[in-house]
Every structure is written in C-alpha cells, then in structure tokens.
PLY file of the C-alpha trace (Angstrom):
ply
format ascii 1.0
element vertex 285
property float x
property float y
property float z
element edge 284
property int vertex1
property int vertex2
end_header
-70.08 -9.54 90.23
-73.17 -11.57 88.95
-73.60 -14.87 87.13
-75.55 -14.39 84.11
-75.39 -15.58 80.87
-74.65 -12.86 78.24
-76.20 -12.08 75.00
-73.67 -13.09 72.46
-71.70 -11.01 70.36
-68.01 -9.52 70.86
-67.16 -7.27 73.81
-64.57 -4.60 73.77
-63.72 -4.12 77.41
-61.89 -1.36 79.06
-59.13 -2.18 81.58
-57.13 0.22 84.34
-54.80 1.93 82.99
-52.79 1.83 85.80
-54.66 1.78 89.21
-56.28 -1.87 89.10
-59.51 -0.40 91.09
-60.32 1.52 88.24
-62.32 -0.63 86.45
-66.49 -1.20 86.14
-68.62 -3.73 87.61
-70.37 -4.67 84.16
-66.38 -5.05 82.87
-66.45 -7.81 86.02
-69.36 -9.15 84.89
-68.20 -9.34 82.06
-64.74 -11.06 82.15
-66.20 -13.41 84.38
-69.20 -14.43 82.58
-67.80 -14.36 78.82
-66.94 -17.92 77.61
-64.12 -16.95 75.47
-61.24 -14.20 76.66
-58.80 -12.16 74.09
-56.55 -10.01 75.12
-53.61 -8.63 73.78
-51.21 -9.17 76.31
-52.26 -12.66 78.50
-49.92 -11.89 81.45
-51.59 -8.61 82.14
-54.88 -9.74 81.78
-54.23 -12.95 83.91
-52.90 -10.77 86.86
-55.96 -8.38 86.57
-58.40 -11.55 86.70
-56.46 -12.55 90.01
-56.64 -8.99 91.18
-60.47 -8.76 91.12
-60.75 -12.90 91.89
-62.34 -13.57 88.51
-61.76 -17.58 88.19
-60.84 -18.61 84.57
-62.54 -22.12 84.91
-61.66 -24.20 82.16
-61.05 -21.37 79.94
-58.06 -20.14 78.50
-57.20 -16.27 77.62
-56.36 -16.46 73.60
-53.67 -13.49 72.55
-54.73 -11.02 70.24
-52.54 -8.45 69.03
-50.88 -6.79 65.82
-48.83 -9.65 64.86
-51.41 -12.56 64.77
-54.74 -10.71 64.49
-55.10 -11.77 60.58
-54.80 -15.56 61.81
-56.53 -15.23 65.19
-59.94 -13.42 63.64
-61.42 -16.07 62.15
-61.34 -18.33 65.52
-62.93 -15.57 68.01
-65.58 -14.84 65.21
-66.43 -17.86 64.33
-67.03 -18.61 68.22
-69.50 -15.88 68.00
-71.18 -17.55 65.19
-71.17 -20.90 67.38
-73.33 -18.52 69.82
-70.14 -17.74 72.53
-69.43 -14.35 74.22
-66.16 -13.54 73.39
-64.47 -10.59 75.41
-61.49 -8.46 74.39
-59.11 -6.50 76.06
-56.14 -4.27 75.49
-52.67 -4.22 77.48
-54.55 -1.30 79.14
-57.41 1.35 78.27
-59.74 1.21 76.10
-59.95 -1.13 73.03
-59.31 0.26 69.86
-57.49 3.26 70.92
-54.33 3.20 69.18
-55.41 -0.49 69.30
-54.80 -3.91 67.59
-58.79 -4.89 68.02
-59.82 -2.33 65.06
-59.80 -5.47 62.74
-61.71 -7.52 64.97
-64.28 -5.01 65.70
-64.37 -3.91 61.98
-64.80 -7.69 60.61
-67.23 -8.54 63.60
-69.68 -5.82 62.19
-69.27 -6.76 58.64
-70.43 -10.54 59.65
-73.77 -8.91 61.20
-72.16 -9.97 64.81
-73.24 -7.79 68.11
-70.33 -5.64 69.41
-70.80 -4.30 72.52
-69.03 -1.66 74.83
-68.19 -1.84 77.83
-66.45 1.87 78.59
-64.20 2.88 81.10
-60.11 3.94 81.65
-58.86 5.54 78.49
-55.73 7.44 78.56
-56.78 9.76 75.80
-60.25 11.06 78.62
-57.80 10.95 81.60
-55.04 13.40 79.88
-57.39 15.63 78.23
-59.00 16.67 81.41
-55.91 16.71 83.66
-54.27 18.57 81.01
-55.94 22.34 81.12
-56.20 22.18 77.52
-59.73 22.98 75.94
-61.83 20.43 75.81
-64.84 21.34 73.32
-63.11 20.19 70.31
-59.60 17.76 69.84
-58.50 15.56 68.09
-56.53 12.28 68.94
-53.58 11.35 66.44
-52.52 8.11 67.92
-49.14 6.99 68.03
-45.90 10.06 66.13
-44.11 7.77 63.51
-40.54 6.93 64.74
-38.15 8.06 61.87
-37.21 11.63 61.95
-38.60 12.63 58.62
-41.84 10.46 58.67
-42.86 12.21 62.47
-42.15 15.59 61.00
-44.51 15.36 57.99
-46.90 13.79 60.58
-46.63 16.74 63.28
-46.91 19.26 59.72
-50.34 17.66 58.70
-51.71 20.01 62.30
-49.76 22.68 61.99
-53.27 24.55 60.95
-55.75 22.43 63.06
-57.49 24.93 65.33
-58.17 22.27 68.41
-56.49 20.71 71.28
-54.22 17.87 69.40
-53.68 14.65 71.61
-50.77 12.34 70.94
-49.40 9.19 73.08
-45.84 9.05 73.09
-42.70 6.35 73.67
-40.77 8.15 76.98
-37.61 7.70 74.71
-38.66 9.59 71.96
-40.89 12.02 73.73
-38.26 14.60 74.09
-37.15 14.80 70.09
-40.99 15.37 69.70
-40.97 17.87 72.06
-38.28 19.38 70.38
-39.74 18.95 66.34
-43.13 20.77 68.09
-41.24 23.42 69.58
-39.86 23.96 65.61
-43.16 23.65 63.94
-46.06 24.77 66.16
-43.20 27.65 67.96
-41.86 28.15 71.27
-44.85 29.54 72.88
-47.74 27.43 72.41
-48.98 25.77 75.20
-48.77 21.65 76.35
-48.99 19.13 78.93
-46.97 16.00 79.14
-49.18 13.43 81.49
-46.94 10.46 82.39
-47.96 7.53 84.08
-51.67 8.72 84.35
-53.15 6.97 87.80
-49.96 4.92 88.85
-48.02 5.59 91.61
-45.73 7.97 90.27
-48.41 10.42 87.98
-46.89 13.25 86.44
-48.44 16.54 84.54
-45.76 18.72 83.33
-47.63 21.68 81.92
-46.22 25.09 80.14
-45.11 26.13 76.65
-43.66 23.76 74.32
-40.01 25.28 75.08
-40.60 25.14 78.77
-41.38 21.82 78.97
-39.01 20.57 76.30
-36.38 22.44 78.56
-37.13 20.95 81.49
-37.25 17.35 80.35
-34.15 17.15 77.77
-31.45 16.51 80.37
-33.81 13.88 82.27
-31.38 11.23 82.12
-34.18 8.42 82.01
-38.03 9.22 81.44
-40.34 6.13 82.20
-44.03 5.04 81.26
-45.87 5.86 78.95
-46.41 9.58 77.96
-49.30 11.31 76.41
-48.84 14.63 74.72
-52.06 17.38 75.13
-50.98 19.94 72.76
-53.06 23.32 73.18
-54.67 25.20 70.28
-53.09 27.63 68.55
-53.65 31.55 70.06
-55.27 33.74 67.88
-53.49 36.49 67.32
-54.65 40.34 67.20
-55.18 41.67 63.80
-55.34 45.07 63.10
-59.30 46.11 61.39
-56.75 48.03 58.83
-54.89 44.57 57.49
-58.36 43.33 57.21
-59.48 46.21 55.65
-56.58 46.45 52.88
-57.26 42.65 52.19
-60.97 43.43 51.12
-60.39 46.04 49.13
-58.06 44.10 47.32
-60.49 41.12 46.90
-63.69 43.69 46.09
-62.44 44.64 42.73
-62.27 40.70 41.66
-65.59 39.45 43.64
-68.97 40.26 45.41
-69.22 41.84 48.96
-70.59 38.64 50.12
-67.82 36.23 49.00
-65.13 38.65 49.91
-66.66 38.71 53.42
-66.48 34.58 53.41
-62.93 34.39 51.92
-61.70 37.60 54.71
-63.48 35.56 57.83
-61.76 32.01 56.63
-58.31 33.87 55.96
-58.03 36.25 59.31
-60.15 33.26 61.19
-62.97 36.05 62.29
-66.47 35.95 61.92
-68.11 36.04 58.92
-70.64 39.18 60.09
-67.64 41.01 61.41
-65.75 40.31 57.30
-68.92 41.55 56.18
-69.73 44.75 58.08
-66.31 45.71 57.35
-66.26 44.50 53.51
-69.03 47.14 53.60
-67.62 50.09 55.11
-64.94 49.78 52.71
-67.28 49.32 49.87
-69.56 52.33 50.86
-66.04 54.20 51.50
-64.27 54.21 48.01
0 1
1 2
2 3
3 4
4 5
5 6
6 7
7 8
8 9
9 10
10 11
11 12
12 13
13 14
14 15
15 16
16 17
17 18
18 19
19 20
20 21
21 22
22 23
23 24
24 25
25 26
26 27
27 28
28 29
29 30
30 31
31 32
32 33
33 34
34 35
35 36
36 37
37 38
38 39
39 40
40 41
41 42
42 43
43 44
44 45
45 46
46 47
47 48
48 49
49 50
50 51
51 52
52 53
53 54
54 55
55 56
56 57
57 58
58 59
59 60
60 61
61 62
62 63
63 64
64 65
65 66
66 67
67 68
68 69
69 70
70 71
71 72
72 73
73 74
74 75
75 76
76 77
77 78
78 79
79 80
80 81
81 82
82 83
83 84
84 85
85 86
86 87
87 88
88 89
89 90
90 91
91 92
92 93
93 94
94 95
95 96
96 97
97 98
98 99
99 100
100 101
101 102
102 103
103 104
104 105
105 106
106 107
107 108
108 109
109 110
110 111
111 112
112 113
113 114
114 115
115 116
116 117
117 118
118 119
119 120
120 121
121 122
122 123
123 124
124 125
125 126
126 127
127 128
128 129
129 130
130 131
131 132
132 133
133 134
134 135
135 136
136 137
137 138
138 139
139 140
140 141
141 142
142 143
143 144
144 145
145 146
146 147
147 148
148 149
149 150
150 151
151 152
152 153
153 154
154 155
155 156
156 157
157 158
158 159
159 160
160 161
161 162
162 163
163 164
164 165
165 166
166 167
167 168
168 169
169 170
170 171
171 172
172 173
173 174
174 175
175 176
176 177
177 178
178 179
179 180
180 181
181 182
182 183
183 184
184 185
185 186
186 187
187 188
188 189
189 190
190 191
191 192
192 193
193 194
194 195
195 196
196 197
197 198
198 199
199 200
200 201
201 202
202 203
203 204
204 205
205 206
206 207
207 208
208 209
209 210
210 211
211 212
212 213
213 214
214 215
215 216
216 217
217 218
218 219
219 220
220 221
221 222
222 223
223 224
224 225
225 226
226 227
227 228
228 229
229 230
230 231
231 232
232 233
233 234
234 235
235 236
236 237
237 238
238 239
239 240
240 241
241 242
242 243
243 244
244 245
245 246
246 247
247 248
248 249
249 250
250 251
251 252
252 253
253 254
254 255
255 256
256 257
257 258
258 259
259 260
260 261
261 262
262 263
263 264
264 265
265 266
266 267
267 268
268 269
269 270
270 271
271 272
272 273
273 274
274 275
275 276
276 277
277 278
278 279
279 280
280 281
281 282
282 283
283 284
C-alpha cells in the first residue's frame, strides 16, 4: 500500500467476493488513503480493513445502503464538495451491480463531482466465464422479482433475447426459478448455476434447464448466493422450403428486397441468404 493523497471525487471500489485475497492494490490504496468510507454493510467492510491491516485512524465507516441512501447522499457529497475522497463499497463485488450506490454515483455526476473506478471481483465476470456459456454478447438482469406472477412476466420479457442471460439468485428461491425457466425457455436449453463463486465451497452445476432443476429440487438446504448463466437459445434447422413458401407469400404484397429483410428477421438467417432465395423464387414463378 502507499500513502498518497488522492484526487478528490467519489470512488466506487470493488471488494472479494468471497476469497479476501482477491482484491487490487490501488483498492488498498485506496481504502486506506480515502478520508471518508461508505459501505453498505460496516461489519463486512470493517473485517476486510483488518484482513489487509488497513488502520481506520480517526475515521469512521458511514452505512450506505437501500434504506437510507436518500438521507445519507447529501452528507458523502457534500464531503466531496468540502474537497474529501470519499470511498464506497458494496457487501461484496462490484458497486453498482445490482447495487444500492446507483443513486450516489448518478447524483455525484449530476453535481459535476469526479467518480472514479476502481475494478475488480464482480460476480456477474466470475460466472460468465466459469459458466461455458457464450460470452460475445449477454445481458445481466439483476435480481428475478419474488412473487410468482411478477418473476414470470420478468423471465417472459427474454423469452426472445438471442444472448447468454445472467441472473443472481436467493438459494431459496433458485429452484422455483429453475423450474418457471424450464416452463418458458423449455427443457433443453442449456445453464449453469455458480454458487458460492471463490469461497470455500464453489459450485458450477452445468446442463439443461431440466437437468439441473432435477438435480437440485430435493436439495434439502441450498446456501450462498447463486447466480444463474442461462445459455442462448439453439437455432433450430429450417427447411430452405418453409423459407421458400414464406417468400412467396410475402412477394405478392412487397419488393424482393423487403421480403428478403422481413424472411432473414423472421427465420433469424442472413439477410443475403433471404435474398438469394427471395430470388430464385421470384425468377421461378
């Protein structure tokens, strides 16, 4: 670690996620240089600062989370605008992720304030890449609403997205989700449950939704936290003939060229291949 004095602003700091080594030097440098420390959960920050024998001094950590962020904002901000470093950290991760420090982030920018990053542990990064899922395109959908209805109009609103879907999950509920995927997305499509990512007892479950969800529901107790990498869906084979009969349907209403873009969107092929074949048939009748 080094003693330095830090340019001020507001520093979102990423903490282990489970093993306590796992975190940067600058986040050191950091947490032991800021002169003002937020953190959503105090305990679990104080026993990381003993961990890595950062010395609070005359400071004190301030707690920052969902249910006193409106009244706590104003404070940490306006230390900024007294010229103080302040530094903010989650329970664990990366701040902002599925995250109470959105608002303070969000306000600190619209004051004109600094807000720097300091990256590291993220559960969403460490699952994705453990998980064998593709990994050129996802997208992360936080936290599956609790009440049965409410989580299955959330798990509808993918049902069409074409990408590896990430989701972090309670271990109590994570087997009804498992079970309202296997219902919407099918039996076959394929997922990884990561549980307790870096922590003593890590676990990747990977297979289709029904294999997992099978081997899982009579777990009498599931513990720590669970993140759900849900794989794309797999394109299936269609036939140049279905294509075929859906253009010449379409060519009697509209040009080669926009039957070709309406074919490639609905059989999800290219647009060349839509349009060679929107031509054959044209040429054809």
């Amino acid at each position: 670690m080094t003693d330095k004095k830090l340019p001020v602003g507001l520093y979102l700091v990423s903490t282990p996620i489970g093993a306590a080594r796992d975190i940067t030097l600058r986040a050191l440098d950091i947490l032991a240089n800021a002169d003002v420390l937020a953190a959503e959960d105090t305990r679990n920050t104080r026993r990381l600062l003993d961990i890595h024998g950062i010395s609070l001094g005359s400071r004190r950590i301030i707690p920052y989370h969902d249910h006193n962020g409106a009244g706590q904002r104003p404070k940490l901000l306006g230390a900024i605008q007294d010229g103080k470093t302040v530094a903010y950290v989650s329970d664990a991760g990366t701040p902002l992720i599925a995250d109470p420090g959105y608002g303070l982030a969000k306000e600190a920018g619209k004051q004109g304030l600094d807000v720097f990053a300091a990256p590291g542990a993220s559960a969403l990064l460490a699952a994705l890449v453990v998980s064998g899922m593709p990994t050129d395109r996802f997208m992360f959908a936080g936290f599956a609403p609790n009440k049965q209805k409410a989580k299955q109009n959330f798990l509808l609103e993918f049902a069409e997205l074409r990408s590896t879907l990430v989701l972090y999950e309670s271990p109590k509920r994570v087997c009804d989700t498992l079970e309202q995927m296997v219902q919407i997305y099918g039996p076959s499509r394929q997922v990884a449950l990561c549980r307790e990512l870096t922590k003593k007892f890590e676990q990747i479950v990977r297979g289709t939704l029904e294999d997992v969800f099978a081997q899982l529901k009579d777990v009498p107790t599931i513990k720590g936290e669970c993140v759900l990498v849900l794989g794309p869906p797999v394109p299936k084979e269609i036939a140049d003939i279905e294509i075929e009969e859906k253009i010449r349907e379409l060519l009697g209403e509209h040009k080669v060229k926009t039957v070709a873009q309406i074919a490639a969107d609905e059989f999800n092929i290219p647009r060349k291949q839509a349009y060679d074949i929107a031509l054959k048939v044209k040429k054809n009748e």
